[in-house]
C-alpha positions in Angstrom: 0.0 0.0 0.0 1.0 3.5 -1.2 1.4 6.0 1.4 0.6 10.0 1.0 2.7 11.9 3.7 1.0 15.2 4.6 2.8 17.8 6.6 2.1 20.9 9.1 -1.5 20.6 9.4 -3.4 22.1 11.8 -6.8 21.0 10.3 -8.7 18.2 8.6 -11.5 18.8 6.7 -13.4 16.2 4.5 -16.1 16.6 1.7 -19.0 13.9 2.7 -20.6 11.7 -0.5 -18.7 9.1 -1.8 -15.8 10.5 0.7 -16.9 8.9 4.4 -19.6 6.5 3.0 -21.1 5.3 -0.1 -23.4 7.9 -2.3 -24.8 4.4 -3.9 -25.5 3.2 -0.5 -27.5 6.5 0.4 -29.6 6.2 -3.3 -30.3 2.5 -2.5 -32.0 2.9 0.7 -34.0 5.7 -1.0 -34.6 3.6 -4.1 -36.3 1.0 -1.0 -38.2 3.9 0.3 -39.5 4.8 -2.7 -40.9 1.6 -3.5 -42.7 1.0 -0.8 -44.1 3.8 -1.0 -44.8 2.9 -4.8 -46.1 -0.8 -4.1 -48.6 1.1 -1.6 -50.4 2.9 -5.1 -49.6 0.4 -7.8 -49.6 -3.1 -8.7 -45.9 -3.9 -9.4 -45.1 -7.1 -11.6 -41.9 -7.0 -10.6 -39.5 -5.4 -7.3 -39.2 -2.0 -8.3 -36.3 -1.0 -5.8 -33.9 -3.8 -7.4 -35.2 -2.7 -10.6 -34.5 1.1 -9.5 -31.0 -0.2 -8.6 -30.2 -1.6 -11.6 -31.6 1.5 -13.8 -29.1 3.6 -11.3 -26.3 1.9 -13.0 -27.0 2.9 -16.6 -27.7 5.8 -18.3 -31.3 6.1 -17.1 -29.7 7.0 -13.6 -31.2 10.8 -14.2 -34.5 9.5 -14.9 -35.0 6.4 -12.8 -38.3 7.3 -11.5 -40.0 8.0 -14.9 -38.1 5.0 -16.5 -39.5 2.4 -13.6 -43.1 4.4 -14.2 -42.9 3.2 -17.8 -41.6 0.1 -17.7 -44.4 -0.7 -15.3 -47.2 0.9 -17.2 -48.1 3.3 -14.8 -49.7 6.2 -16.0 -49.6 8.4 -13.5 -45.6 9.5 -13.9 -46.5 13.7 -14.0 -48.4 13.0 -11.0 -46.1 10.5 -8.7 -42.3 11.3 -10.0 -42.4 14.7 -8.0 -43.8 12.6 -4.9 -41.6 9.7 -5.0 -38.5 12.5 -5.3 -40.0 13.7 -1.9 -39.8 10.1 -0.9 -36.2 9.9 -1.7 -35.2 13.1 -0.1 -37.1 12.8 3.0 -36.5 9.1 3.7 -34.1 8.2 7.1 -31.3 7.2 5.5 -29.3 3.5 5.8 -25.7 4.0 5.7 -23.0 4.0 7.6 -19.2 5.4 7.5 -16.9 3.5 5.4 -14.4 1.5 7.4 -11.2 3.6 7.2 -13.4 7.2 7.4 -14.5 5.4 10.7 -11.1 4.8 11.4 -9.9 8.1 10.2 -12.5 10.4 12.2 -10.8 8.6 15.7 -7.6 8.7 14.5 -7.4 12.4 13.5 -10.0 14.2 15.5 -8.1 14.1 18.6 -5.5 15.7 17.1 -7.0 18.7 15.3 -10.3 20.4 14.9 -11.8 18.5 11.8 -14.2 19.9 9.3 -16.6 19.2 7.0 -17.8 20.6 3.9 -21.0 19.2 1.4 -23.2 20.1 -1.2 -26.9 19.4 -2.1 -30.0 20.3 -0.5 -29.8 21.1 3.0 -32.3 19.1 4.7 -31.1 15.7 2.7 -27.3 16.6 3.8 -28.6 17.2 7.0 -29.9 13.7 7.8 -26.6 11.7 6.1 -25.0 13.8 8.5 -27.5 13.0 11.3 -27.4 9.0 10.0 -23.6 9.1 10.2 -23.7 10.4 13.4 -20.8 13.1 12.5 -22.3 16.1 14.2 -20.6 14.7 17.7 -17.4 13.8 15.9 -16.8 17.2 13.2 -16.7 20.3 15.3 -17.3 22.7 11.9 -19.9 21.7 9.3 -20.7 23.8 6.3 -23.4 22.5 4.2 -23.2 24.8 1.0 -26.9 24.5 0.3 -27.9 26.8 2.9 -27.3 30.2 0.6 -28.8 28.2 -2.2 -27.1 26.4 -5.3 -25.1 28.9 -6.6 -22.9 28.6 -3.4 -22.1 24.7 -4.1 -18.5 23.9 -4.8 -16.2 25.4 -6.7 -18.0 28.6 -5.1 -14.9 29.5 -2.6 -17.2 31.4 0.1 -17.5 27.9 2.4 -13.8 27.3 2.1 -13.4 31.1 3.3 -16.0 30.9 6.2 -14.1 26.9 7.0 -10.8 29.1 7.4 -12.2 31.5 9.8 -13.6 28.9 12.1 -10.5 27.1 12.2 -8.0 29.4 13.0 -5.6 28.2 10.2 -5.1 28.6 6.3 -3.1 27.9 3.5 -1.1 24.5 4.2 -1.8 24.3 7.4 -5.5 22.5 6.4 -6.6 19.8 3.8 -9.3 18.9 1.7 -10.4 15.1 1.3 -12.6 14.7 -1.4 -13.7 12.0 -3.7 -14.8 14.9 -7.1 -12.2 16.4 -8.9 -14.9 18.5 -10.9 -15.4 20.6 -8.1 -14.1 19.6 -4.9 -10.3 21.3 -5.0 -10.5 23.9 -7.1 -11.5 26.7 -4.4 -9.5 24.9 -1.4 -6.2 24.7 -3.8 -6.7 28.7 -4.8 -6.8 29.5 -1.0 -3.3 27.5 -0.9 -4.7 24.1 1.2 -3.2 21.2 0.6 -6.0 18.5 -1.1 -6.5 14.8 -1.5 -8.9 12.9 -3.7 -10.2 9.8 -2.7 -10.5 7.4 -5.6 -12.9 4.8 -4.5 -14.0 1.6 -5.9 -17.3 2.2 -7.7 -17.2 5.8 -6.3 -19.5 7.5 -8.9 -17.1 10.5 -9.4 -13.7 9.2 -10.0 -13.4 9.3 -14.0 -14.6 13.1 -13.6 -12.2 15.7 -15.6 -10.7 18.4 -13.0 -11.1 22.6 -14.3 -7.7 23.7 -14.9 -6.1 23.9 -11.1 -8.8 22.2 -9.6 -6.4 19.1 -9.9 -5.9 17.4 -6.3 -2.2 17.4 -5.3 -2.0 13.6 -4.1 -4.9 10.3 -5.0 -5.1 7.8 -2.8 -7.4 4.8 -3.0 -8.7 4.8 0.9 -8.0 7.2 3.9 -5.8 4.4 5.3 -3.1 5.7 2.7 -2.8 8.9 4.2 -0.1 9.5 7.1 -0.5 12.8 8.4 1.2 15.0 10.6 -0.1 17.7 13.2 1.7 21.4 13.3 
């Protein structure tokens, strides 16, 4: 095993989907919420979560709702696809850290002050975060959502606001994230150092990086990374 050497830190902070447990995992137990709540109003032929999982994994995945609607004949899709997104985004959420995030969190958090940073809408965030159980274990948590979209990574301002809360900047933190699309681009312009997390079946790992939104080092689990404490 490969091991990343970080120095002069005085903070951790981590992005949250597909970085301390599995985005699939969170879609899966929705794609079960969702059809129970589906077999409640229709007569399904066939399971329609595992047939929800398996549309996920294609190119359907933006339009697994209305696929499954067709496929079973339901008529209804205007009507139900806005319902059974409410389904999904309201459901309590299974999932659980992965190992070596678990691992991480109680190896570094008595160290430094760890952080975390995540997009997507607030109230969904804020239940992975609740499921994980990561409010008692990250002292700082930004969740971009809460001055709307436009404020989702690469937008710098909850890099900025991290920086304040932390006491520290420049080298002295890192970013752990799993998308190079959007995840290091502010952190690396504000001069922190950054590490993407290329997972096994993480969704986000063949995605192109803007120009300097490159991570500095890739590791393939947090396990890799040997850090050391300013």
């Amino acid at each position: 095993m490969a091991v990343e050497r970080l120095r002069g830190l005085r903070a951790v902070v981590f992005d949250l989907d597909d970085t301390l447990y599995s985005e699939r995992s969170f879609a899966f137990s929705g794609f079960e919420a969702v059809a129970a709540w589906l077999s409640a109003r229709w007569p399904c032929r066939f399971d329609p979560a595992v047939r929800m999982k398996e549309l996920f994994e294609t190119d359907s995945r933006p339009r697994v709702f209305n696929e499954l609607l067709r496929e079973l004949g339901c008529p209804h899709g205007e009507e139900w696809v806005p319902a059974m997104v409410e389904c999904y985004r309201t459901h309590r959420p299974g999932i659980v850290l992965h190992p070596d995030a678990e691992a991480a969190l109680s190896r570094w958090g008595g160290c430094v002050p760890l952080g975390l940073i995540s997009d997507g809408p607030e109230a969904v965030q804020r239940r992975k975060v609740e499921a994980l159980g990561l409010a008692t274990r990250i002292e700082h948590i930004i969740l971009t959502d809460q001055w709307g979209p436009a404020f989702w990574k690469p937008h710098p301002r909850a890099f900025g606001i991290m920086q304040e809360r932390l006491g520290c900047a420049g080298l002295a933190c890192v970013y752990i994230g799993d998308n190079p699309g959007k995840d290091f681009l502010a952190p690396r312009r504000l001069g922190w150092q950054t590490v993407q997390v290329c997972r096994s079946g993480g969704l986000y790992g063949q995605v192109q990086a803007p120009e300097g939104g490159e991570p500095a080092c890739r590791v393939s689990s947090l396990d890799e990374l040997e850090l050391s404490f300013a």
